[in-house]
LORO-707223 format. One line per 3 residues: number of its first residue (from 1); their letters; for each residue y, x, z of N, C-alpha, C. Coordinates in nm, 4 decimals, padded with zeros to 6 digits. Layout:
NUM) a) Y,X,Z,Y,X,Z,Y,X,Z  ... .
//
This chain:
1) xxx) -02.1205,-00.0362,00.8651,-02.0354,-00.0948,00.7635,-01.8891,-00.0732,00.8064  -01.8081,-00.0468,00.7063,-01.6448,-00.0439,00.7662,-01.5966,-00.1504,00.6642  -01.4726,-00.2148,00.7557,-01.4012,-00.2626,00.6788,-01.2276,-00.2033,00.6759 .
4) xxx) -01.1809,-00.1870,00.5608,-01.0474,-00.1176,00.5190,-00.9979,-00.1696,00.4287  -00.8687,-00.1755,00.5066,-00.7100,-00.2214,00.4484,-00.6195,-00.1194,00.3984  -00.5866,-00.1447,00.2986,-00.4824,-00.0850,00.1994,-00.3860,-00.1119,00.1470 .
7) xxx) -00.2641,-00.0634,00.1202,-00.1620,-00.1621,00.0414,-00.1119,-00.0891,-00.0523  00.0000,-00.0966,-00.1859,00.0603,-00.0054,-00.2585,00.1223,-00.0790,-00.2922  00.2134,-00.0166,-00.4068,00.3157,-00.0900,-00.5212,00.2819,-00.0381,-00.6332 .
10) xxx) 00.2792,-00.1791,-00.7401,00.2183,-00.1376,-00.8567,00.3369,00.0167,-00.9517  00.2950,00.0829,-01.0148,00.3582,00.1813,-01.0611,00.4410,00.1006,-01.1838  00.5139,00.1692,-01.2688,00.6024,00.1784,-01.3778,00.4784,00.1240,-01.5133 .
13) xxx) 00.3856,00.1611,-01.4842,00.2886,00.1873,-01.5744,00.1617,00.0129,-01.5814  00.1742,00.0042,-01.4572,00.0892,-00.1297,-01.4465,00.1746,-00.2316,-01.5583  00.0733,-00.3285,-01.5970,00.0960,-00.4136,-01.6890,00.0014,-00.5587,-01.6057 .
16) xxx) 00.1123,-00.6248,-01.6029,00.0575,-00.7462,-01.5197,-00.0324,-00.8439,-01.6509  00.0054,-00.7763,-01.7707,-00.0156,-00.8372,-01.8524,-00.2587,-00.8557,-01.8964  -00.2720,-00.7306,-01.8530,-00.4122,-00.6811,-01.8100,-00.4621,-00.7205,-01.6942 .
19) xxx) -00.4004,-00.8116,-01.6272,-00.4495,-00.8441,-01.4593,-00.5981,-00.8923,-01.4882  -00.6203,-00.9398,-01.5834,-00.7563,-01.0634,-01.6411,-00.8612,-00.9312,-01.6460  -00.8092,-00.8514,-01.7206,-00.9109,-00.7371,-01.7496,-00.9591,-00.6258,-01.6117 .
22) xxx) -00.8012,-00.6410,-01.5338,-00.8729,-00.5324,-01.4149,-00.9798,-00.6332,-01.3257  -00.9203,-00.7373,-01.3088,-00.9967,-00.8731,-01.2369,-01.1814,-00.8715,-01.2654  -01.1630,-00.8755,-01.3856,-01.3497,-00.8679,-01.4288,-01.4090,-00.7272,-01.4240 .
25) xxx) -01.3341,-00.5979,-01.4175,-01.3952,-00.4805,-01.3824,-01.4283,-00.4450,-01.2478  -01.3176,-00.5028,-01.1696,-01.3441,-00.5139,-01.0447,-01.4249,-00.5827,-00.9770  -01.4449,-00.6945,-00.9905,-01.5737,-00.7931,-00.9869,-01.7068,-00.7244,-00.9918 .
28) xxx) -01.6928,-00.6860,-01.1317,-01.8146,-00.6265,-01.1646,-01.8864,-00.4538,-01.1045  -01.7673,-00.4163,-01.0692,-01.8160,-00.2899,-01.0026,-01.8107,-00.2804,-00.8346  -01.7330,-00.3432,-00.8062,-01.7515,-00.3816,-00.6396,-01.8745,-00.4776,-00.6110 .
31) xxx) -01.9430,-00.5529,-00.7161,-02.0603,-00.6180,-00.7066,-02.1709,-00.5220,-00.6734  -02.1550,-00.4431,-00.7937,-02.2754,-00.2673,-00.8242,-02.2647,-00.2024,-00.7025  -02.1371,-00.1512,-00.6243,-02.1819,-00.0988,-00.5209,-02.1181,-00.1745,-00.3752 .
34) xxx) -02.1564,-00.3357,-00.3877,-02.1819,-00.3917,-00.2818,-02.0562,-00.3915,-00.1653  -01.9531,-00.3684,-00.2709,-01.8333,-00.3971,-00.1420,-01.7852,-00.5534,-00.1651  -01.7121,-00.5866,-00.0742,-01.6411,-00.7218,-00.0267,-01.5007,-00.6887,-00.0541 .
37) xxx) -01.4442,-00.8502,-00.0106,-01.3558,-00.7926,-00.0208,-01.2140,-00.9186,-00.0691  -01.0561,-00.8205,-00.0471,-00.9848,-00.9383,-00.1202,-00.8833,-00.8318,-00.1323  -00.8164,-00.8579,-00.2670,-00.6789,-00.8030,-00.3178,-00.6295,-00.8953,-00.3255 .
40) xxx) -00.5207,-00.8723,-00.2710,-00.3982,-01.0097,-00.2558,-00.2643,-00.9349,-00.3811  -00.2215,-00.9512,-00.5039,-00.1142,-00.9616,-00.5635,00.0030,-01.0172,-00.5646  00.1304,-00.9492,-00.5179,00.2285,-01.0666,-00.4883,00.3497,-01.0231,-00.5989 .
43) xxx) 00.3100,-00.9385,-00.6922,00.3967,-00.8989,-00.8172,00.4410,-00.8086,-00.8027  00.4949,-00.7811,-00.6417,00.5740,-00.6573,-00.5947,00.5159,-00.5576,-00.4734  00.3917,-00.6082,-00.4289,00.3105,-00.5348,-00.3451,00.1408,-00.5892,-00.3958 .
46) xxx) 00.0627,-00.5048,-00.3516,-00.0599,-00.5088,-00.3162,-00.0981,-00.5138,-00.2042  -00.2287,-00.5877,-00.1410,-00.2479,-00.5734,-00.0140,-00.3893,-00.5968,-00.0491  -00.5059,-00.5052,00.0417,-00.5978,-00.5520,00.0096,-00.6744,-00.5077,00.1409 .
49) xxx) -00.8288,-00.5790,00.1322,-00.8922,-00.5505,00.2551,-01.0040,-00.5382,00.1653  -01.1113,-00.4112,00.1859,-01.2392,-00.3924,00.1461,-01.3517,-00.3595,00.2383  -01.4931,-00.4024,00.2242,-01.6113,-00.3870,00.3374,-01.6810,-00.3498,00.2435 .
52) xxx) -01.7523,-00.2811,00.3310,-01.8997,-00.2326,00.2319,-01.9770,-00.1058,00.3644  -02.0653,-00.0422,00.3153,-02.1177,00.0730,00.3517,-01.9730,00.2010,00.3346  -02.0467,00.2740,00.4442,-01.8794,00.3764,00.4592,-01.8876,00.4924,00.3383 .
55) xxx) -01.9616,00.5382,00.2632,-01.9584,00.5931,00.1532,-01.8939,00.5182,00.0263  -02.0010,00.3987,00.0391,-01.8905,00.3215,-00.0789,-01.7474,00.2895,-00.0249  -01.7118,00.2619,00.0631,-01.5557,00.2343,00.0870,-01.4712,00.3446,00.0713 .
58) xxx) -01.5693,00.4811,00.0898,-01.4921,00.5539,00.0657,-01.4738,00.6221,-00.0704  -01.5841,00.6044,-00.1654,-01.5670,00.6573,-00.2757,-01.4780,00.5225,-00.3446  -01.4762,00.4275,-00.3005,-01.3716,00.3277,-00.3985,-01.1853,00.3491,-00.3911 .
61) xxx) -01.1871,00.4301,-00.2463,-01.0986,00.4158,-00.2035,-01.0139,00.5739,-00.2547  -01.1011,00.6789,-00.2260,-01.0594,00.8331,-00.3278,-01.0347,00.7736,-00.4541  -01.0991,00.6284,-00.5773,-01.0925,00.6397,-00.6950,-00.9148,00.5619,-00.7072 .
64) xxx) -00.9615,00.4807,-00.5992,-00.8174,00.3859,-00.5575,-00.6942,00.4889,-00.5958  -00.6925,00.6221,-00.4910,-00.5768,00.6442,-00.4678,-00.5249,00.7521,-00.6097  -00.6603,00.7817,-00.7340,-00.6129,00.8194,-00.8220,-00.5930,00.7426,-00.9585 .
67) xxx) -00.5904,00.5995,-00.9225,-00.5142,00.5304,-01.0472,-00.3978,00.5277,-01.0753  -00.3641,00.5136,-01.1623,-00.2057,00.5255,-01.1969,-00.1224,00.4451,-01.1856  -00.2090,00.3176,-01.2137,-00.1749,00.1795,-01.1755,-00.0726,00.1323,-01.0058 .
70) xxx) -00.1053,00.2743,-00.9172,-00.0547,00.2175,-00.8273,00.0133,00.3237,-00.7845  00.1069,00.2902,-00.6587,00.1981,00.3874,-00.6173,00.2483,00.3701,-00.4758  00.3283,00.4500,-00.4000,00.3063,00.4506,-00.2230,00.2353,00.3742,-00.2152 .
73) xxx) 00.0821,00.4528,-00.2281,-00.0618,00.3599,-00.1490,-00.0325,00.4334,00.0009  -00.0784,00.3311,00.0286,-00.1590,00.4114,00.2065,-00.2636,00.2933,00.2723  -00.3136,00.4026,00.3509,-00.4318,00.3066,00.4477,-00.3845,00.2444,00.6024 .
76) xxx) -00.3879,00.0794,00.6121,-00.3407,00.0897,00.7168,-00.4265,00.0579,00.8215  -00.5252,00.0218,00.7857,-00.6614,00.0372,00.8791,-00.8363,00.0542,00.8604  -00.8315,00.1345,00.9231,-01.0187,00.1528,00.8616,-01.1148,00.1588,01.0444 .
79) xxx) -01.1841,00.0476,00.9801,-01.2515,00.0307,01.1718,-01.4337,00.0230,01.1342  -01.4674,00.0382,01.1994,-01.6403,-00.0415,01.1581,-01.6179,-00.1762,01.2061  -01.7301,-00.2418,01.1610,-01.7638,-00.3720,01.1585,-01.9017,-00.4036,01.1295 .
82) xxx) -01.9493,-00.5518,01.2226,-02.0344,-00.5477,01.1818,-02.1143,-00.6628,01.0784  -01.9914,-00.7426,01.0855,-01.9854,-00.8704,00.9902,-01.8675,-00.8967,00.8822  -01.9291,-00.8947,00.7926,-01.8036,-00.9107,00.6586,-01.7419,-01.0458,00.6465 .
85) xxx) -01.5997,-01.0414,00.7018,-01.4830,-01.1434,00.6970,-01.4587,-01.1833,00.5609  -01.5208,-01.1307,00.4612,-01.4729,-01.1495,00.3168,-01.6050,-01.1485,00.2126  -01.7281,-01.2074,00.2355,-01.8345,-01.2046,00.1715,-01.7982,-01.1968,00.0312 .
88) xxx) -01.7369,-01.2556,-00.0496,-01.7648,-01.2819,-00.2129,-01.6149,-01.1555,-00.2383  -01.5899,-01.0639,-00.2834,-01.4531,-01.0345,-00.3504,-01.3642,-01.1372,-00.4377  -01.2898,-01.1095,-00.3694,-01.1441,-01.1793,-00.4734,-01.0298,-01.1501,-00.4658 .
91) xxx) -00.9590,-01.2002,-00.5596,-00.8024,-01.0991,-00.6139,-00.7759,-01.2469,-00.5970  -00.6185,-01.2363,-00.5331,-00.5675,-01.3436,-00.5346,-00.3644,-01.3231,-00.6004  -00.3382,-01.3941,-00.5938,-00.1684,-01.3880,-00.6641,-00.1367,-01.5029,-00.5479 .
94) xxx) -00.0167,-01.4501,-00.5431,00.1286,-01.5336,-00.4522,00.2515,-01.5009,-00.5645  00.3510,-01.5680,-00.5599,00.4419,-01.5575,-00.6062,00.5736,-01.5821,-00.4984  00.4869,-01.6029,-00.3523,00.5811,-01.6843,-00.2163,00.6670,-01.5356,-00.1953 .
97) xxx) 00.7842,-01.6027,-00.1766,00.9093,-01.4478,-00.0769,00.8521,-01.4630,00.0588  00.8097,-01.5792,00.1254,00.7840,-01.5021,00.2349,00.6720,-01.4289,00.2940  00.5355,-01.4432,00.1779,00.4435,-01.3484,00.1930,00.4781,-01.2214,00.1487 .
100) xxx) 00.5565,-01.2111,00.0193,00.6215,-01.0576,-00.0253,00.6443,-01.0095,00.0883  00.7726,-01.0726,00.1704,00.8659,-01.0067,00.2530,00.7916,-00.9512,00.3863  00.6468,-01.0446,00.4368,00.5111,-00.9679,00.4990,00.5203,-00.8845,00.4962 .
103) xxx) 00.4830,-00.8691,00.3341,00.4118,-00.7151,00.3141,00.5174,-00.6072,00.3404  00.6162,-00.6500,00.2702,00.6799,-00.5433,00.2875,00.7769,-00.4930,00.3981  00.7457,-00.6011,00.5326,00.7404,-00.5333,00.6504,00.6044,-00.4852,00.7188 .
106) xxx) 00.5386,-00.5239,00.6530,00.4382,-00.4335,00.7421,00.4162,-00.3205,00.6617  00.4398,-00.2784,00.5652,00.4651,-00.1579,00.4901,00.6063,-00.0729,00.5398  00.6819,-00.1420,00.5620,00.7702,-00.0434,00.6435,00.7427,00.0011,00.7704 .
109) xxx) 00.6438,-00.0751,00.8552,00.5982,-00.0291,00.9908,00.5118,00.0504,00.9852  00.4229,00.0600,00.8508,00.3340,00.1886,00.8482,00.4293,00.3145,00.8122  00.5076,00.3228,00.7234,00.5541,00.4270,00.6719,00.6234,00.4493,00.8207 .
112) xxx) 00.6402,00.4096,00.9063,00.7318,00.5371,01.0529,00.5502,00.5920,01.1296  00.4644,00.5579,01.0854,00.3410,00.6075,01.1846,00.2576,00.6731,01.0737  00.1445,00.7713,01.1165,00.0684,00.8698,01.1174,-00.0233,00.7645,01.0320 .
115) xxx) -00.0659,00.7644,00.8705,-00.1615,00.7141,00.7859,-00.3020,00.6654,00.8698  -00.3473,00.7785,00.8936,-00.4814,00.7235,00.9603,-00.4567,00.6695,01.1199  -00.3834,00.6908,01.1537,-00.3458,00.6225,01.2990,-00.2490,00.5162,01.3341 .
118) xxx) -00.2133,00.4023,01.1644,-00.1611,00.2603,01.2388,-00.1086,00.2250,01.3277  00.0542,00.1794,01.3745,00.0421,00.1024,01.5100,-00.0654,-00.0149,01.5217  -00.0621,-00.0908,01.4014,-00.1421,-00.2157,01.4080,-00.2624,-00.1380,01.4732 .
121) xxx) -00.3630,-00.0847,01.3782,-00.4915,-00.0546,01.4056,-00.5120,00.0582,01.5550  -00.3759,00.0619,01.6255,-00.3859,00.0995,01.7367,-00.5164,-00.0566,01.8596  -00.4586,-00.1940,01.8310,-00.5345,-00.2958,01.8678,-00.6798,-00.3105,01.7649 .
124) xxx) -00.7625,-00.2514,01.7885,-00.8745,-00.2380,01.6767,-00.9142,-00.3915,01.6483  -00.8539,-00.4694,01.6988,-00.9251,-00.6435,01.6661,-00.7773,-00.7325,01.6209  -00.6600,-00.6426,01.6536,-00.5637,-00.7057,01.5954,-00.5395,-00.7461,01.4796 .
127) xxx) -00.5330,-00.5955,01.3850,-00.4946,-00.5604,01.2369,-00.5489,-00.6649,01.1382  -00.6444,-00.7045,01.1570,-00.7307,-00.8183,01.0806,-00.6456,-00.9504,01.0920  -00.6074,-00.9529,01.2385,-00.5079,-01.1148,01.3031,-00.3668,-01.0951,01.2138 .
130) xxx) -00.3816,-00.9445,01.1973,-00.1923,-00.9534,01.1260,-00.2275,-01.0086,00.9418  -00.3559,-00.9128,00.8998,-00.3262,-00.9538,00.7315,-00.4415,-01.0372,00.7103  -00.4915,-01.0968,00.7591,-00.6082,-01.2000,00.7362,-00.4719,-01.3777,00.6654 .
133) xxx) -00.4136,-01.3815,00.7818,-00.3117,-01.4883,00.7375,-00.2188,-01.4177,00.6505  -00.1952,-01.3195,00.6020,-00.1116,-01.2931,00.4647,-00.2332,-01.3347,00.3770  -00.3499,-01.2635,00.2993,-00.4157,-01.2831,00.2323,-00.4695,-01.4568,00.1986 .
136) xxx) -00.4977,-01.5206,00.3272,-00.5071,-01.6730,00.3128,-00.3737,-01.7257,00.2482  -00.2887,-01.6568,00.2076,-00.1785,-01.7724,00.1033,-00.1600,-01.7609,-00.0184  -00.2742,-01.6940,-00.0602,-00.2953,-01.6504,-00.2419,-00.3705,-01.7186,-00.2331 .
139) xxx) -00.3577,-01.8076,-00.3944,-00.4131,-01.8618,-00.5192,-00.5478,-01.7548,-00.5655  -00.6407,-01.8096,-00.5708,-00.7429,-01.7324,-00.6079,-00.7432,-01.6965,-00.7513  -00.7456,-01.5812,-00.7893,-00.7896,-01.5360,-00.9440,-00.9708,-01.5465,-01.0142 .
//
């Protein structure tokens, strides 16, 4: 099983106004192929962590990076595992500056390092300690 972290910014094109509608597709198709999981929404970043089998993480994650909906995606950690930190999926919303301002330092610390090679996920038990407490301060959808 792997579990993988991702983050982006919604594009020009996202409509926060459809959040209800991506919310129940997502539900419903990460149910079908058995991933976990949490998207954290903070209006101005995405952050998300997904588990599953390593085919499905990875075919969710190729479909991920061709929506339109999103923009500077990148991966900032992908490890195996052997217990899912996130049994049920859920999308959550913040509206807090100082979870934004999280993200968007730890999005600036990925963009100076190598996509698949993380400083974080350099500590393979860290990366989880850094966005586990961002994700715990969203409101559940």
């Amino acid at each position: 099983m792997r579990r993988f972290a991702w983050s982006s910014v919604p594009s020009p094109s996202f409509s926060v106004a459809r959040i209800n509608r991506i919310i129940i597709a997502s539900r419903r198709n990460n149910l079908r192929h058995h991933i976990s999981g949490m998207l954290l929404f903070t209006g101005a970043h995405f952050l998300a962590v997904l588990e599953g089998e390593e085919g499905d993480v990875n075919e969710l994650w190729r479909r991920l990076q061709q929506d339109h909906r999103h923009q500077d995606m990148f991966k900032i950690a992908d490890d195996a595992c052997e217990t899912r930190m996130y049994a049920q999926w859920k999308m959550g919303y913040t509206n807090d500056a100082k979870v934004d301002a999280q993200i968007h330092s730890l999005r600036a610390l990925q963009t100076r390092v190598d996509d698949d090679r993380a400083a974080i996920a350099r500590d393979r038990s860290g990366w989880g300690g850094i966005i586990h407490p961002i994700l715990c301060h969203a409101d559940s959808m």
